[in-house]
N, C-alpha and C positions, 0 to 999 in steps of 0.2 A: 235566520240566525245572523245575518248577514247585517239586519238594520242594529243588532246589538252592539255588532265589533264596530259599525261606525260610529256609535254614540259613544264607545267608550273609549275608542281613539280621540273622538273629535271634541269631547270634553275631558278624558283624561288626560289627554297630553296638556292642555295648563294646570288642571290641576297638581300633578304629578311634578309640575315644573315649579309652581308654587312653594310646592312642602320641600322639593329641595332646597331652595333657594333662603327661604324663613320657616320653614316645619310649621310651615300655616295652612291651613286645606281653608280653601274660599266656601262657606257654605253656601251660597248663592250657584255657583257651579254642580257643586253637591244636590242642589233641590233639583237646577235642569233636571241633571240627569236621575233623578229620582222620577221626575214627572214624564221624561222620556221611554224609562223603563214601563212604567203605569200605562203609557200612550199606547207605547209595543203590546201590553198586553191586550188594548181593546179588539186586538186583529183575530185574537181565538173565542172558541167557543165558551162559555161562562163557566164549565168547571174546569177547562185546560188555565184559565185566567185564574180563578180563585186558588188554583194549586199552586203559580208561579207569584203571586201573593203569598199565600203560606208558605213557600220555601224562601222568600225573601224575609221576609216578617219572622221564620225560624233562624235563619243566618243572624239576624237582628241580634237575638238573642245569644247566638254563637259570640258575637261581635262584644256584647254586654259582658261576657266571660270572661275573654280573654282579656277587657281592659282594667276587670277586677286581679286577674291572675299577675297580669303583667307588671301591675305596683308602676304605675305614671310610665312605661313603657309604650302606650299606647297609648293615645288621646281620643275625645271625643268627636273629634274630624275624623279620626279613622273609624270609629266605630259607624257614623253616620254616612261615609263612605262604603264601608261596608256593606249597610245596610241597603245603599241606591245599586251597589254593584248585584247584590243579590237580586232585584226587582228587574234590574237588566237585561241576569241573565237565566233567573226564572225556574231553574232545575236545581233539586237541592241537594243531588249526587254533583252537578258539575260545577254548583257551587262549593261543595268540600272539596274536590279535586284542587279548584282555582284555590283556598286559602292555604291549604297544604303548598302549592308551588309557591305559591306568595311567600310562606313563613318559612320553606329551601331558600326561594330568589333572596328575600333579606338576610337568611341566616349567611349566607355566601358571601353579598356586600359586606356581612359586619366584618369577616374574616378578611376579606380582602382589604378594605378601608381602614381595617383596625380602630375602628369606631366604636364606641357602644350604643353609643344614640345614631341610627339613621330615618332617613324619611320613610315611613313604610306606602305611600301613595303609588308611588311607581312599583313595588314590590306586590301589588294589591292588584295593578294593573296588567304588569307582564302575568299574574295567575289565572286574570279573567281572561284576559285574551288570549292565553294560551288554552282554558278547559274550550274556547271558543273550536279550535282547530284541532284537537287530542281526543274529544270526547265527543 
């Protein structure tokens, strides 16, 4: 679990640096770690592998929801982040864990910022890396 939190420190932190900066998410950064996650997975046996596939691939789908729900609240960078963040982290309890802290960590910043638009990268980030160490 260990190779996961480093990939998504060691790719998320530009990312996440990015979308504050221009609420741009680099998809090229996004496929890394897309392919990262994928890599991680070769280290398990083929149906531990095929599950943390289908639990990324079902967050996918999570991800596709809420950028219908959210009405331009939510971009396709996050969604596609989303998406690599699930394959990272494989589990698709501790990927609800992680979106749930994410949509607290953002709902906080917007109060505090008094923002209505914030970057949600780093909010996506502090939820993975946190189910990383909580769950």
């Amino acid at each position: 679990m260990l190779t996961n939190c480093f990939v998504l420190i060691i790719l998320g932190a530009p990312i996440a640096a990015r979308d504050i900066a221009v609420h741009r998410i680099p998809n090229l950064l996004v496929a890394v770690m897309l392919l990262s996650g994928l890599l991680i997975d070769l280290q398990y046996p083929y149906a531990v592998m095929f599950s943390r596939v289908l639990a990324g691939t079902f967050l996918s789908v999570i991800a596709l929801i809420l950028l219908v729900i959210s009405a331009g609240g939510l971009g396709m960078g996050d969604v596609k982040l989303i998406m690599a963040l699930g394959f990272c982290i494989g589990d698709f309890q501790q990927s609800l864990y992680a979106i749930f802290i994410a949509l607290l960590f953002a709902l906080i910043w917007m109060l505090v910022s008094g923002k209505k638009i914030i970057p949600f990268a780093p909010a996506l980030l502090v939820g993975f890396i946190s189910s990383i160490f909580w769950l």
